[in-house]
Backbone as numpy.savetxt, mean C-alpha at the origin, in Angstrom:
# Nx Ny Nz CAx CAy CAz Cx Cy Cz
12.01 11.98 -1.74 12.90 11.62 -2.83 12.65 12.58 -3.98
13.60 12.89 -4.29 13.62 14.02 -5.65 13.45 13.46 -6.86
13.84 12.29 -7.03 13.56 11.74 -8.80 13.55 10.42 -8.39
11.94 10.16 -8.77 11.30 8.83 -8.81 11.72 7.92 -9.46
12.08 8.32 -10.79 12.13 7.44 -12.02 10.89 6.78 -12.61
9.77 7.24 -12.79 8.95 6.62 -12.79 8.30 6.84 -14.68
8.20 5.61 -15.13 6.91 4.89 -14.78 7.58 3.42 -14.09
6.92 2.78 -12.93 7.16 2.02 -12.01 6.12 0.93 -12.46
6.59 -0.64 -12.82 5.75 -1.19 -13.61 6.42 -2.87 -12.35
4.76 -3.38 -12.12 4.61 -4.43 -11.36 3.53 -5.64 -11.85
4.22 -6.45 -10.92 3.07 -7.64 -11.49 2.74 -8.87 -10.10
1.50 -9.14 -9.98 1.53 -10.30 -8.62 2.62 -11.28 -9.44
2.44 -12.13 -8.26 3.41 -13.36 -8.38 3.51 -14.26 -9.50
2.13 -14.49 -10.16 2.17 -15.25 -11.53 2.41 -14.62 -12.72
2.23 -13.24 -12.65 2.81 -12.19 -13.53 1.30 -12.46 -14.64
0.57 -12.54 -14.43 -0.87 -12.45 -15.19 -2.07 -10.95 -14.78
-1.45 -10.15 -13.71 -1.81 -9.27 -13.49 -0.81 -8.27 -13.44
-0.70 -7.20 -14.37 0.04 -6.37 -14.24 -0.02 -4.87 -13.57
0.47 -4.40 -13.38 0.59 -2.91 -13.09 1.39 -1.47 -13.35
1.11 -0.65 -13.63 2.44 0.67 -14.28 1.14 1.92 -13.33
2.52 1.85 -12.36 2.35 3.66 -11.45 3.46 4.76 -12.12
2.97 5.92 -12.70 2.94 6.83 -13.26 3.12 7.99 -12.44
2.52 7.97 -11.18 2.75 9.31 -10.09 3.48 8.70 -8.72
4.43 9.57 -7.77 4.76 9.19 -7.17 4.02 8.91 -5.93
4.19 8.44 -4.71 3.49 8.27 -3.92 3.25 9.40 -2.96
1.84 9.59 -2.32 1.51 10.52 -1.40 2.27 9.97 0.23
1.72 8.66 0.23 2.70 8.22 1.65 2.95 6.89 1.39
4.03 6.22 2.45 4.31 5.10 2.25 3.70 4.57 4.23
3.61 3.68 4.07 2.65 2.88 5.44 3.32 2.04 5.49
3.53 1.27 6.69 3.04 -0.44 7.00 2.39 -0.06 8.16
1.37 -1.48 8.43 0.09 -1.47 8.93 0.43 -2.66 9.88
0.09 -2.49 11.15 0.39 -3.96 11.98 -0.62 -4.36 12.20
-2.57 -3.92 11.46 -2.82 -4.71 11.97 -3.66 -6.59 12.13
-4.30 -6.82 13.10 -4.15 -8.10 13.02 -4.92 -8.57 11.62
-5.84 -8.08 10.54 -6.51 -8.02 9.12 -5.25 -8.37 8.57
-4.25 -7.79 8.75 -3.22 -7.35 7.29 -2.25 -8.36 7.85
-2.14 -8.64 8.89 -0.99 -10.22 8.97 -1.46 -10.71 8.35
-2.80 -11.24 8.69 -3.57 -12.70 8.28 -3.39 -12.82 6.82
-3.61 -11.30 5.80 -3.92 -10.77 4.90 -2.07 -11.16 4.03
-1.59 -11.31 4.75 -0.56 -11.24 4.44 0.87 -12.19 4.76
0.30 -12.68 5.74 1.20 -13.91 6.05 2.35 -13.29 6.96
2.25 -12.39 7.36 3.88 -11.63 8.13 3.39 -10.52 9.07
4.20 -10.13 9.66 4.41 -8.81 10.79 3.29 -7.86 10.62
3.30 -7.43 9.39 2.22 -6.24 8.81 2.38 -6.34 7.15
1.73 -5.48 6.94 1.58 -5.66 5.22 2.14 -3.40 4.89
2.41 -3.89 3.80 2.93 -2.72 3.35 2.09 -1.84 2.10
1.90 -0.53 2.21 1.39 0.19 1.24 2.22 1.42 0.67
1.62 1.31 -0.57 2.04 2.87 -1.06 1.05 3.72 -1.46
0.59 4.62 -0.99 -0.42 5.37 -1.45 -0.41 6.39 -2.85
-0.39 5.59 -3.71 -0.58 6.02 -5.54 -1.82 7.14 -5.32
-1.91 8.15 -5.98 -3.26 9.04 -6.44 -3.40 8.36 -7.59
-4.95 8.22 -7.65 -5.77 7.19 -8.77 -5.17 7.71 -10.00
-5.35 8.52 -10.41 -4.51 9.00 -11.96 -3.23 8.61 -12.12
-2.29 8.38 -11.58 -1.29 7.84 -11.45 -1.14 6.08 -11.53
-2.21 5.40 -10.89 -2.46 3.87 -11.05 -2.98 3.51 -12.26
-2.87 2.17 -12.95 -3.64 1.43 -13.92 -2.76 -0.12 -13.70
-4.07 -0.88 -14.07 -3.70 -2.16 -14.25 -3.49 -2.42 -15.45
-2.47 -2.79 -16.17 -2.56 -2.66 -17.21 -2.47 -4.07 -18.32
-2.48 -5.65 -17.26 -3.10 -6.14 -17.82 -3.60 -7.53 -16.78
-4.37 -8.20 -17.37 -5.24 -8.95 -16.56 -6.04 -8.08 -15.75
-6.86 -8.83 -14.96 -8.64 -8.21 -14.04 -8.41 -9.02 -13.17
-7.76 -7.89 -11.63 -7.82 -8.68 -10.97 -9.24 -8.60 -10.34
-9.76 -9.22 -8.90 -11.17 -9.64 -8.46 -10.66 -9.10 -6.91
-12.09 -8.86 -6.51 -12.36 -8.15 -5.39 -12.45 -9.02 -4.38
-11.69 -9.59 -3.06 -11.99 -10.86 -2.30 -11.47 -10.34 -0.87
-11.76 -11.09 -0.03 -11.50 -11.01 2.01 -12.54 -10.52 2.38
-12.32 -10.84 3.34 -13.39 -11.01 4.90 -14.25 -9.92 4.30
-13.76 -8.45 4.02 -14.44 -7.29 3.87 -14.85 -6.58 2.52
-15.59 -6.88 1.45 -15.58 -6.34 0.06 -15.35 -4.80 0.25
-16.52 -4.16 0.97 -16.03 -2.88 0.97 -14.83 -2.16 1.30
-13.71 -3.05 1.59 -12.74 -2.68 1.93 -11.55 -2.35 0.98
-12.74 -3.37 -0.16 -11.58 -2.68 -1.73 -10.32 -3.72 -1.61
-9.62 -4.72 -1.35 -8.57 -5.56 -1.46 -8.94 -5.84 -2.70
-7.84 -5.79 -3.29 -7.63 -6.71 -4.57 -6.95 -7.40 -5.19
-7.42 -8.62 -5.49 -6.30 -10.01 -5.56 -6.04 -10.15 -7.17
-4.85 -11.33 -7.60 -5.21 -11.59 -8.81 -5.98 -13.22 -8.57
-6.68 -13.12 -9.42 -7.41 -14.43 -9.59 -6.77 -15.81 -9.42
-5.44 -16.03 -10.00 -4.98 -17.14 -10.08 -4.24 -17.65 -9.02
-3.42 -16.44 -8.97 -2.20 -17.15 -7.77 -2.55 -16.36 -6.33
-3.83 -15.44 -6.59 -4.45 -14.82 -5.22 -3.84 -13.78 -4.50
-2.65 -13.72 -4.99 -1.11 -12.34 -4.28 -2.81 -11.00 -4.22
-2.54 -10.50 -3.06 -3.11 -9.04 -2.82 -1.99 -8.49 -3.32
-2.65 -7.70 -4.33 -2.07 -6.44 -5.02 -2.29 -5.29 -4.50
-3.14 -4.59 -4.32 -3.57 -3.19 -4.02 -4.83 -3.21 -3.71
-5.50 -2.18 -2.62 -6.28 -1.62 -1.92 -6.92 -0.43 -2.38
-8.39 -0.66 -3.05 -9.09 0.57 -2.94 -10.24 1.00 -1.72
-9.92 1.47 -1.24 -10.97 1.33 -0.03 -12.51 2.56 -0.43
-13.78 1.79 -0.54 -15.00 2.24 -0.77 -14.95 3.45 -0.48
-15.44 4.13 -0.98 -15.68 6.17 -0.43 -14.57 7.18 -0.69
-13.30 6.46 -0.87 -12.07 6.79 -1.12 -11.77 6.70 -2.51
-11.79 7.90 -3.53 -11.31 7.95 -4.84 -10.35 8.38 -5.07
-9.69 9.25 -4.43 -8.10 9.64 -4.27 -6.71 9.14 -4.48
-6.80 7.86 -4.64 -5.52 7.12 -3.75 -6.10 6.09 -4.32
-4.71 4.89 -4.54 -4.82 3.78 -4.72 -3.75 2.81 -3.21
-3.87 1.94 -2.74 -2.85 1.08 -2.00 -2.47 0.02 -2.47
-1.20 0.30 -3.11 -0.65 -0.55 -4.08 0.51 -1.59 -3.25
0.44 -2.50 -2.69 1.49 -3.13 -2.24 3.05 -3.15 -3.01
3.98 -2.52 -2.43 4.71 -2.10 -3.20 5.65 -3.03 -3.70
5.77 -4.32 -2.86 6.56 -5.20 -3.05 6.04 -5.88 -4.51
5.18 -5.77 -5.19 4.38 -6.07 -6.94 5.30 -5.39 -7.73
5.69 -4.46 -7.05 6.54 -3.60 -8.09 7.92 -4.08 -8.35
8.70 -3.51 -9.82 9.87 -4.71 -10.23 10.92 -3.96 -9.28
10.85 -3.16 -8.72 12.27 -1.74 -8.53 11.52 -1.49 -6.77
11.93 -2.35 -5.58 11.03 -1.93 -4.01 12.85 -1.18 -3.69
13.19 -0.81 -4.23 14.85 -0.18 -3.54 14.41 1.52 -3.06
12.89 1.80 -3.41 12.85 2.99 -2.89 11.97 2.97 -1.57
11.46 2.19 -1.48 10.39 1.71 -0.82 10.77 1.91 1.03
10.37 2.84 1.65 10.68 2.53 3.34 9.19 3.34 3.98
8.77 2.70 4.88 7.49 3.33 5.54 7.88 4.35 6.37
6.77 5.15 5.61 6.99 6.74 6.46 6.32 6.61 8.02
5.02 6.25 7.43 3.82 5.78 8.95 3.71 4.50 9.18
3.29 3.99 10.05 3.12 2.66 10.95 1.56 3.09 11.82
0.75 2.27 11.08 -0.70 2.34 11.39 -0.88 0.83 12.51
-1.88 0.89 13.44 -2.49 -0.26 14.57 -1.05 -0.65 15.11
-0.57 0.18 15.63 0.79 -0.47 16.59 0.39 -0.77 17.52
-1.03 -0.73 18.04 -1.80 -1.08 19.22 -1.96 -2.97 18.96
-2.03 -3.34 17.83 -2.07 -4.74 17.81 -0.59 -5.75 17.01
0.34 -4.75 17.01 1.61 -5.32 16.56 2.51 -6.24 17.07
3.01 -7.00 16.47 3.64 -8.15 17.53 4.96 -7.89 18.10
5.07 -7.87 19.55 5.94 -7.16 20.34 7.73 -7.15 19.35
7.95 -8.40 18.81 8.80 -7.40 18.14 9.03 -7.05 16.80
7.76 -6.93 16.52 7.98 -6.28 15.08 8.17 -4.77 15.18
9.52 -4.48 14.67 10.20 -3.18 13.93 10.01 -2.56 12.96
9.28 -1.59 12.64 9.71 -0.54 11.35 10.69 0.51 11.49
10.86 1.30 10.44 11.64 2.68 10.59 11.05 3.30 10.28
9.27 3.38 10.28 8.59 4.35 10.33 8.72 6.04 11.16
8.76 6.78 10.48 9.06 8.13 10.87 7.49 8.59 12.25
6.55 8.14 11.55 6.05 8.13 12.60 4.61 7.02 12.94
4.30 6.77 13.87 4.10 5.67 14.46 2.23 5.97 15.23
1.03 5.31 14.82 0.01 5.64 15.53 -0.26 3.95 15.55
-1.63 4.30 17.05 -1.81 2.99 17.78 -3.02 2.52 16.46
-3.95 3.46 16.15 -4.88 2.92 14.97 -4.25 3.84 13.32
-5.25 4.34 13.06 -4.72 5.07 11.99 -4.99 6.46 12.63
-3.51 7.19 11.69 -4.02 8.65 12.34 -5.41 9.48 11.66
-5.26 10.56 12.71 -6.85 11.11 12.36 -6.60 11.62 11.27
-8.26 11.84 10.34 -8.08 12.58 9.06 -7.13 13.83 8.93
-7.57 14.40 9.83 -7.24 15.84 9.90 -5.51 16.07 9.65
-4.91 14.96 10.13 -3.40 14.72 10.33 -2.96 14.41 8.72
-3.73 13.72 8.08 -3.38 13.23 6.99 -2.41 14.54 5.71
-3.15 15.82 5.56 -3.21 16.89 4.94 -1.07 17.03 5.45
-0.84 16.75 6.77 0.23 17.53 7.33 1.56 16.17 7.57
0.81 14.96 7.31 1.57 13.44 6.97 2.50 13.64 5.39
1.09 13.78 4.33 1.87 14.11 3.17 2.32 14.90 2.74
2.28 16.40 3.11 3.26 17.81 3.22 4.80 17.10 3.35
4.57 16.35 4.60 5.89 15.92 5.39 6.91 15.13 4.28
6.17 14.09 4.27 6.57 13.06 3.21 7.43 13.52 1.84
6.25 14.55 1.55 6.45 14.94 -0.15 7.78 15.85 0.05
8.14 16.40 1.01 9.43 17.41 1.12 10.68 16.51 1.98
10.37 15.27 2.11 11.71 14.27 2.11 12.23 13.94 0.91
């Protein structure tokens, strides 16, 4: 996409945690797998991959919660909506669930991560499609791709 429009300003469900993304996204995901149903109540859960300079919460604190801390999920406190994903070791990138955001009309998944555990008929229009996540190495030549759609 050529013009973002951004600054892109979101909030979980009780609207006590806010959010304003500032940079556009490196990739867009949904994830089938069985973590992110549960995580999520549906088919797969959806990301946008923000670069950290580009993210801020900008009001309320949300809290760090699920099965996995190091996995970086982050909820808001009250009404519990997963907002966004920092995953430990990873400073780059934020995973901002995009549906928080007020404006999802740009929103379509480029990749489709664990299609190895997806439920036979769940559909994306993911451009492209791996059974876990793709390898690092792929990543560098994912968002080349992306960024020149």
């Amino acid at each position: 996409m050529s013009e973002w429009k951004l600054p892109w300003h979101g909030a979980c469900r009780c609207g006590r945690v806010k959010l304003k993304i500032s940079a556009p996204p490196l990739l867009t995901m949904a994830c089938h797998c069985t973590g992110c149903q549960r995580m999520s109540g549906s088919a797969y859960s959806l990301s946008a991959a923000i670069p950290t300079e580009g993210f801020a919460v900008v009001e309320g604190e949300p809290v760090v919660a699920g099965a996995n801390a190091e996995a970086g999920h982050h909820f808001c406190p009250h009404c519990m909506t997963w907002m966004f994903t920092r995953p430990k070791g990873i400073d780059f990138f934020v995973n901002v669930r995009p549906t928080m955001l007020e404006d999802t009309s740009w929103f379509v998944p480029f990749i489709e991560t664990y299609t190895s555990e997806k439920l036979s008929w769940a559909a994306t229009p993911a451009v492209h499609s791996f059974e876990r996540f793709p390898p690092f190495e792929a990543y560098e030549g994912l968002v080349g791709e992306f960024a020149a759609r």
